[in-house]
C-alpha positions as CSV (number, residue, x, y, z in Angstrom):
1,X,11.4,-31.7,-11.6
2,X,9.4,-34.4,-9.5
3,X,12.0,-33.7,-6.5
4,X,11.1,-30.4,-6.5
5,X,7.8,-30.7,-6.2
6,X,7.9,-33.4,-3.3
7,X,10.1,-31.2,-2.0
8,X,7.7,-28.1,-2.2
9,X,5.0,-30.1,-1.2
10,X,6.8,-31.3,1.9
11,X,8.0,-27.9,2.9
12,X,4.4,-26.6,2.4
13,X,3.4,-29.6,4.9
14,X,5.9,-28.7,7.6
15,X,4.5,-25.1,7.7
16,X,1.5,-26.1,7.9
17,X,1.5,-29.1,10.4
18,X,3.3,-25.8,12.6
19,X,6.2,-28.4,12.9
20,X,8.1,-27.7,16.6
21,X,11.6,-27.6,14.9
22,X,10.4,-24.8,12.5
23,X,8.3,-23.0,15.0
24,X,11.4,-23.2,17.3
25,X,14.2,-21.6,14.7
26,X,11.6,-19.4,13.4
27,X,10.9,-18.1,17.2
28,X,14.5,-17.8,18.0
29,X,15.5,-15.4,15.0
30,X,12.3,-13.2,15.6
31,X,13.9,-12.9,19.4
32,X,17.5,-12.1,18.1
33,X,16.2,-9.9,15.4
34,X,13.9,-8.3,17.3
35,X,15.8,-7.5,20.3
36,X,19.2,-6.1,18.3
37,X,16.3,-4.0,16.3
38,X,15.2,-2.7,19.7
39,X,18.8,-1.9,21.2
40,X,20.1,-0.5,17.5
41,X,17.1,1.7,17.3
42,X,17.7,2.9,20.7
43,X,21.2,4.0,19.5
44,X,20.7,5.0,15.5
45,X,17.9,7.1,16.2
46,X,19.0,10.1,18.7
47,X,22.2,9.7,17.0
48,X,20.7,10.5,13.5
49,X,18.7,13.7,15.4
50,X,21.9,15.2,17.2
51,X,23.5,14.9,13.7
52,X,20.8,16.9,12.3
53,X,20.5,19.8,14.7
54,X,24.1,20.3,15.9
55,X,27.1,21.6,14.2
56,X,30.4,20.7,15.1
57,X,33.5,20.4,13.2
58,X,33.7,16.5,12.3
59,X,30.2,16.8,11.8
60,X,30.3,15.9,7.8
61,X,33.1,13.1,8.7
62,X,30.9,11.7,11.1
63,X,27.7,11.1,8.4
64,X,30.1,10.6,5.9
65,X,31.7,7.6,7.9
66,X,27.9,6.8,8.8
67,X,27.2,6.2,5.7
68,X,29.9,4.3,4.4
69,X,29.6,1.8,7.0
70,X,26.0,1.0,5.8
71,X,28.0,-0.7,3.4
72,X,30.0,-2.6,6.0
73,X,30.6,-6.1,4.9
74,X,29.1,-8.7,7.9
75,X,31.3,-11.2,7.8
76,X,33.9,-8.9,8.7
77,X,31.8,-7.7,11.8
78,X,31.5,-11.8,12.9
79,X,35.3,-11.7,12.8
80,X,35.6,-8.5,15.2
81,X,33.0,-9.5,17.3
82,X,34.6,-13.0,17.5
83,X,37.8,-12.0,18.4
84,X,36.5,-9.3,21.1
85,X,34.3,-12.3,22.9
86,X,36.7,-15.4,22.4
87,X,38.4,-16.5,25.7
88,X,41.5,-14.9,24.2
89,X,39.7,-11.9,23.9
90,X,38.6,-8.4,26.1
91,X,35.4,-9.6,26.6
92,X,35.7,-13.5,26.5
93,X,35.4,-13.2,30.5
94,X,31.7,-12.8,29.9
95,X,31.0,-16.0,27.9
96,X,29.0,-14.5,25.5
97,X,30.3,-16.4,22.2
98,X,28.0,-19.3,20.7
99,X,25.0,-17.7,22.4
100,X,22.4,-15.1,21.6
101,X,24.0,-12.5,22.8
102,X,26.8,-12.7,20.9
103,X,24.5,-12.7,17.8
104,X,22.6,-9.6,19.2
105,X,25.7,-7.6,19.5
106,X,26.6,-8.8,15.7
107,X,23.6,-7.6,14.5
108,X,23.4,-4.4,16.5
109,X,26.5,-3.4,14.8
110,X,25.4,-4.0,11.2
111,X,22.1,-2.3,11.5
112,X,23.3,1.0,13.6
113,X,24.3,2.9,10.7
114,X,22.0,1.7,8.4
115,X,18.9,2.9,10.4
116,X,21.2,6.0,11.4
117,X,21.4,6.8,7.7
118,X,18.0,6.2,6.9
119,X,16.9,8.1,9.8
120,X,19.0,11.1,9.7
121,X,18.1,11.9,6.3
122,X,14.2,12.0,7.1
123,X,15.1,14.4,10.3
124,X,17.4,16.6,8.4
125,X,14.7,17.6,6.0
126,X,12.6,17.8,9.1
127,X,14.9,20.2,10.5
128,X,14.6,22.5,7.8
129,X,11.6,22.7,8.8
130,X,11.6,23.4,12.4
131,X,14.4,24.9,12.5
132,X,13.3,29.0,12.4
133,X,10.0,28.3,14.9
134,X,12.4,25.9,17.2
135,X,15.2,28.4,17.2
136,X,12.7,31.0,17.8
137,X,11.0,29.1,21.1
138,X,14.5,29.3,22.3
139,X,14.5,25.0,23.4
140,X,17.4,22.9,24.0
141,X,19.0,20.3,22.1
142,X,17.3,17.8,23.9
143,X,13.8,19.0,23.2
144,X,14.9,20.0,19.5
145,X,15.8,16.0,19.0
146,X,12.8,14.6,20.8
147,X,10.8,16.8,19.1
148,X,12.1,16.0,15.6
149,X,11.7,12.4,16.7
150,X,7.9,12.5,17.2
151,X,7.1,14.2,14.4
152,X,9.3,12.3,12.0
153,X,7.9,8.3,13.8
154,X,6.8,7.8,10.1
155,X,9.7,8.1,8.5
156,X,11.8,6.4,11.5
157,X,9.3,3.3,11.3
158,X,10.8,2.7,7.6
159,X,14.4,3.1,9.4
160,X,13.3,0.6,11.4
161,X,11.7,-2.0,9.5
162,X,15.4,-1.4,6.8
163,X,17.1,-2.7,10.1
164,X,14.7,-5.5,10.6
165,X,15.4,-6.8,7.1
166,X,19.1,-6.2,7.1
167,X,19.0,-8.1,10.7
168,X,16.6,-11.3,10.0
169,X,18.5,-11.9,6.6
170,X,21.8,-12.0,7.9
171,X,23.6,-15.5,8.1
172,X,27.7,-14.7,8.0
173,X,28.1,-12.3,11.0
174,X,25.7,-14.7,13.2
175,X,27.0,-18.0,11.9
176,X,30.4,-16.7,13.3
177,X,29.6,-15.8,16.4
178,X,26.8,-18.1,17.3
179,X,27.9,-21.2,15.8
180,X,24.7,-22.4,14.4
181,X,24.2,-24.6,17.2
182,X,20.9,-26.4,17.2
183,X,18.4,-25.8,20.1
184,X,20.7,-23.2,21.4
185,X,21.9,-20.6,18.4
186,X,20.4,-21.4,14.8
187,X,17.7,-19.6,13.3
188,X,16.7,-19.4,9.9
189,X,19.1,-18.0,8.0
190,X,21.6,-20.5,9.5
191,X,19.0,-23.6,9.3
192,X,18.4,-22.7,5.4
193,X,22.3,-22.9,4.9
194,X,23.1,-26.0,7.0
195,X,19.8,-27.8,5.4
196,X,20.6,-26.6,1.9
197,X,23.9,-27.8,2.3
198,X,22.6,-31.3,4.0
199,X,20.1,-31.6,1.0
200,X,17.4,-31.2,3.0
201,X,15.3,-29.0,0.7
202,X,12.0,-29.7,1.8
203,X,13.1,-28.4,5.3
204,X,14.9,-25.6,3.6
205,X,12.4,-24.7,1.7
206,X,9.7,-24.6,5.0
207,X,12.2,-22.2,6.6
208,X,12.7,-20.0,3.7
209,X,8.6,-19.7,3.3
210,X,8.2,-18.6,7.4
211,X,11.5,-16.5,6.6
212,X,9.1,-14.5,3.9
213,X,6.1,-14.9,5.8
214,X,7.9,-12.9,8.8
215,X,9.2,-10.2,6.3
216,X,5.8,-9.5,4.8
217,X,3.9,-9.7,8.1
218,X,6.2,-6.7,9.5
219,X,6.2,-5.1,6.3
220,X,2.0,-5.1,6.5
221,X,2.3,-4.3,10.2
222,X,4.4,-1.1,9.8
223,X,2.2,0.0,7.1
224,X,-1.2,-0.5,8.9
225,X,0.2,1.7,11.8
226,X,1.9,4.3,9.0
227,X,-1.7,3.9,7.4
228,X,-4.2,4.5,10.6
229,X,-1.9,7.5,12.0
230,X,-2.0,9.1,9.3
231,X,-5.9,8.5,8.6
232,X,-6.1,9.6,12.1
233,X,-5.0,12.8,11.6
234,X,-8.2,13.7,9.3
């Protein structure tokens, strides 16, 4: 029980002596995170709002298939990804394994369909909506889906921040691909393993406590702006 509590105490030191290891990992995984949130939200988004206003004839495969690959296990995306960007591989030309990058592109992939999912659901009740007066205005698709995506930013903001969470906590697909290599490729997720593993819990423990501290912060952040748009509307 006394190891614990050292252990607590010396995490709780680390944080908040702003220690430049910690502040270094912790930095790292908000630009990974951050930046695959950015370019999976770019993708998940007007693919969730064509699935809502067009009809085609896969359409129900394609949201079916959407949605089961919420469920798509990571460590199997690590593996693909690994393969693709090994020198062996299509795309090991690039030299993008054991680098950022690489963990970007793993995290894109497990996140698209999760904020796609999330996202498509909120815009197909929107269209339900919309549908008679947008029909009636005679728009295009393109206006119809920028137009559901305004109006529905709310609701895409909780897509959003679902991705974020998926993306920061994940440790298999980016420990893969990025090799947990320090001062180059490990951020938190991959420090709290390693350190955990090393013994290290007062250093684990400091990482896990910024790792919250990030997750509530973004979860506050999203609802403020959720919170003054909406007051702003009165």
């Amino acid at each position: 029980m006394g190891d614990f509590w050292s252990g607590l105490g010396q995490a709780a030191w680390l944080v908040l002596t702003f220690d430049s290891d910690l502040l270094a990992i912790a930095a790292r995984s908000l630009q990974v995170s951050l930046t695959a949130l950015l370019i999976a939200s770019l993708l998940a988004m007007p693919l969730a709002a064509f699935l809502a206003v067009r009809r085609f004839r896969w359409r129900r495969n394609v949201i079916a298939l959407m949605n089961a690959l919420m469920g798509l296990p990571p460590v199997v995306v690590g593996l693909i990804v690994y393969i693709l960007l090994s020198r062996s591989g299509p795309f090991g030309i690039l030299g993008l394994l054991f680098t950022p990058s690489a963990m970007i592109i793993a995290q894109v992939i497990i996140i698209v369909p999760l904020i796609a999912s999330i996202a498509h659901q909120s815009l197909r009740d929107l269209w339900q909506e919309y549908h008679d007066l947008l029909i009636s205005m005679n728009v295009t698709q393109g206006q119809k889906i920028r137009t559901l995506l305004w109006d529905a930013r709310r609701a895409l903001l909780t897509a959003a921040l679902a991705g974020f969470g998926r993306a920061i906590g994940e440790v298999g697909a980016i420990m893969i691909v990025g090799g947990n290599i320090d001062h180059a490729t490990r951020v938190l997720t991959t420090a709290i393993a390693l350190e955990t593993g090393k013994g290290d819990f007062a250093l684990a423990l400091a990482l896990g406590f910024v790792l919250i501290a990030i997750t509530i912060t973004v979860n506050f952040a999203v609802h403020w702006i959720s919170r003054t748009e909406s007051e702003g509307r009165w």
